[in-house]
C-alpha positions in Angstrom: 163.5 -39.3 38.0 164.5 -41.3 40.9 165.8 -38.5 43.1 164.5 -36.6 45.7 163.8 -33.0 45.3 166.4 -30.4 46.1 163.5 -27.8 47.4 162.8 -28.8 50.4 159.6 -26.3 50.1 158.7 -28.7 47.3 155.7 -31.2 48.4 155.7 -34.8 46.9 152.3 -36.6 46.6 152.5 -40.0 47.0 149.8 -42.1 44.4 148.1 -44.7 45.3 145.8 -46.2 43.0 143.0 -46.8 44.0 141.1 -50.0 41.8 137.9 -49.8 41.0 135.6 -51.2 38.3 133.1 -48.9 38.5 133.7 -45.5 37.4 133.4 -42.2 40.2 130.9 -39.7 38.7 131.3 -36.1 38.3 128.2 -33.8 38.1 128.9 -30.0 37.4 127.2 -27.9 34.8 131.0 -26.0 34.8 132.8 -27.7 32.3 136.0 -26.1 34.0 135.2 -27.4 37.2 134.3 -30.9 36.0 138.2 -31.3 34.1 140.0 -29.2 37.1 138.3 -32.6 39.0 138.4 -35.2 36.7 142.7 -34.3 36.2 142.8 -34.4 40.1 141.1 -37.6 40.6 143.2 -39.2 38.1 146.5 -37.6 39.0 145.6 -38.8 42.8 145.2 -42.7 41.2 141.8 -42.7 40.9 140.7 -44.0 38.2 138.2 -44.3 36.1 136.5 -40.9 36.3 133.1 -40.1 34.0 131.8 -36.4 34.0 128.2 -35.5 33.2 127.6 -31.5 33.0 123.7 -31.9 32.6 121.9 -32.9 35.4 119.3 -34.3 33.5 121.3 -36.9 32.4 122.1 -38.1 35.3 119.4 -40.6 36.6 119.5 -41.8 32.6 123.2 -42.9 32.8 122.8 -44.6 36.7 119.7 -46.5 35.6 122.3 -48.3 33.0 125.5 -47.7 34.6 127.2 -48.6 38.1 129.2 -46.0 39.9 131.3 -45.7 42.7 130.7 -42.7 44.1 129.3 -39.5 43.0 130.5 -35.5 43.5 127.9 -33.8 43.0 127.0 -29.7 42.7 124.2 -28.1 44.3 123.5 -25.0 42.2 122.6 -26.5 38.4 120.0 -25.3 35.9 117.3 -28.0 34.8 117.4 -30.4 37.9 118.8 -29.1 40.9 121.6 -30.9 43.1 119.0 -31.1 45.9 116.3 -33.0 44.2 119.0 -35.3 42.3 120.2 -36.3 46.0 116.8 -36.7 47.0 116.0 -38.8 43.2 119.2 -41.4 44.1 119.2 -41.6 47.4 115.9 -43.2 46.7 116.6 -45.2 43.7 120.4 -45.8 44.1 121.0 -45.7 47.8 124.2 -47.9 48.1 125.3 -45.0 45.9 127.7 -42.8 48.1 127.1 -39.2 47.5 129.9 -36.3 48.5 128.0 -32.3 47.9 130.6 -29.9 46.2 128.9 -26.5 46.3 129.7 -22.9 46.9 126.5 -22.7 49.3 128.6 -22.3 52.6 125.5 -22.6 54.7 124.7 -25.0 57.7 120.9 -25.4 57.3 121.9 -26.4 53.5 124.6 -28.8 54.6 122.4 -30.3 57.6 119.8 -30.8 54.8 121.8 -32.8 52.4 123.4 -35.0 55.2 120.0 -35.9 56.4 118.8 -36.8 53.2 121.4 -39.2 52.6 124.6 -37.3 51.8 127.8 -39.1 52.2 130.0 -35.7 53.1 129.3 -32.1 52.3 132.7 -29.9 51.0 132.3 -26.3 50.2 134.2 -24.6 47.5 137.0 -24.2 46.6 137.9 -27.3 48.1 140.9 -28.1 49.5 142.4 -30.8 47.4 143.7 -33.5 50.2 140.1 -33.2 51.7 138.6 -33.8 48.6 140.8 -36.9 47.5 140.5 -38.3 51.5 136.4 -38.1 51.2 136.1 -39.7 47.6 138.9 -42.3 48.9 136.2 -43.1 52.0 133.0 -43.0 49.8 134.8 -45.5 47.2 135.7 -47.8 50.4 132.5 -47.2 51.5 131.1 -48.4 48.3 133.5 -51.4 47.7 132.3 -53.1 51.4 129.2 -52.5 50.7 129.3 -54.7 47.8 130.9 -57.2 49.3 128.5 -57.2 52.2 126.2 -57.7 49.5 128.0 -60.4 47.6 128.8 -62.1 50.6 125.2 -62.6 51.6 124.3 -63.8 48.0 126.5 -66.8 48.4 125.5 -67.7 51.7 122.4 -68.5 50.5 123.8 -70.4 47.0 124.2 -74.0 46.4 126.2 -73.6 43.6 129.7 -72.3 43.2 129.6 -69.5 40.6 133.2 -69.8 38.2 133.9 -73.0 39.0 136.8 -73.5 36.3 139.1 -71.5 38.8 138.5 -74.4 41.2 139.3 -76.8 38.8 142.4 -78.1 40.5 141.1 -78.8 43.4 138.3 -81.6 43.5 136.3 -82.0 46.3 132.4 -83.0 46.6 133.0 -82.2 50.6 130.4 -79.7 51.3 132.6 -77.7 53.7 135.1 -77.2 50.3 132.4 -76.0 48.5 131.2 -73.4 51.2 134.8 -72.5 51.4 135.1 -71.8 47.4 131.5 -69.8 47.5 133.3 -67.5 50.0 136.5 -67.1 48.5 134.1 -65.9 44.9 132.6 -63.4 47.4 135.5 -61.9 48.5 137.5 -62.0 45.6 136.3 -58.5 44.3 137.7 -56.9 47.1 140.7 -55.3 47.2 141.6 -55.8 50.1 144.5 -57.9 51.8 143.3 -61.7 52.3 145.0 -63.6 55.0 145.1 -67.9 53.9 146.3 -70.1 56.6 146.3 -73.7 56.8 148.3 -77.1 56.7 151.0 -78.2 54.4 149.0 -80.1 51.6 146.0 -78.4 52.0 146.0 -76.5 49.0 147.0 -73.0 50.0 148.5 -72.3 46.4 145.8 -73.3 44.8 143.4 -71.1 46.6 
């Protein structure tokens, strides 16, 4: 702990969590292959992970439940991974979707891309390729949202939580526009740059 290996041959991974509120879903009808993920997901700081080995369960749970992203298999009995790309890339299509399959075939992965999949990695999948993708589809996902967010406020009157704006009072319609922004971008997790005058309320933003 604290010290530097003595190998050099030994290879330090660096963990950065990545925040998320909504969960990155695993479909696989391998149960092996849906924990050999789910530990490298975690153990890469991403976090939380939810694994589904039926497909038919699938379009049940996203009806009810927000996800991130989704890895999804191609070769599953009951509902392939073809038609559930084609099922929530229709229903769900904010949802980004990264194919993990052992079809190494262009015409398949040409496919999938053109019906809406996010990236297409064949297996076995090599794990900093797999971490970078999900990484892009959760940033992907997060902007997406915010875009989204964003726009909703534009378009509001009212300032949703107003209690953390309590401190500041204002009836100056600039302010409030100011506040509805800063409630759109608050999600994010991103850096936020605030700039401005002494006195005019930086800390308290």
């Amino acid at each position: 702990r604290g010290t530097l290996p003595q190998n050099r041959n030994q290879v330090i991974r660096m963990i950065e969590p990545v925040s998320t509120t909504f969960p990155v879903l695993l479909v696989d009808d391998e149960p092996q292959v849906l924990r050999s993920m789910e530990m490298l997901l975690r153990s890469s700081g991403i976090d939380p992970v939810l694994a589904v080995d039926d497909s038919r369960r699938v379009m049940p749970l996203l009806s009810g439940h927000s996800v991130a992203a989704i890895l999804l298999d191609l070769s599953m009995p009951h509902i392939s991974g073809e038609e559930l790309l084609e099922s929530i890339t229709i229903e769900h299509p904010d949802i980004p979707i990264i194919i993990i399959t052992a079809t190494n075939d262009l015409d398949t992965a040409v496919k999938c891309v053109r019906m809406g999949a996010f990236d297409y990695l064949v297996k076995p999948v090599d794990e900093d390729q797999l971490i970078s993708s999900v990484k892009r589809a959760m940033e992907m996902s997060a902007l997406r949202n915010e875009v989204l967010t964003l726009r909703e406020s534009i378009f509001e009157r009212d300032v949703r939580n107003k209690e953390a704006f309590a401190d500041i009072i204002t009836c100056d319609a600039a302010m409030l526009a100011i506040f509805r922004y800063l409630v759109a971008i608050a999600v994010s997790t991103q850096p936020a740059l605030i700039t401005g005058e002494t006195g005019t309320g930086k800390d308290l933003i």
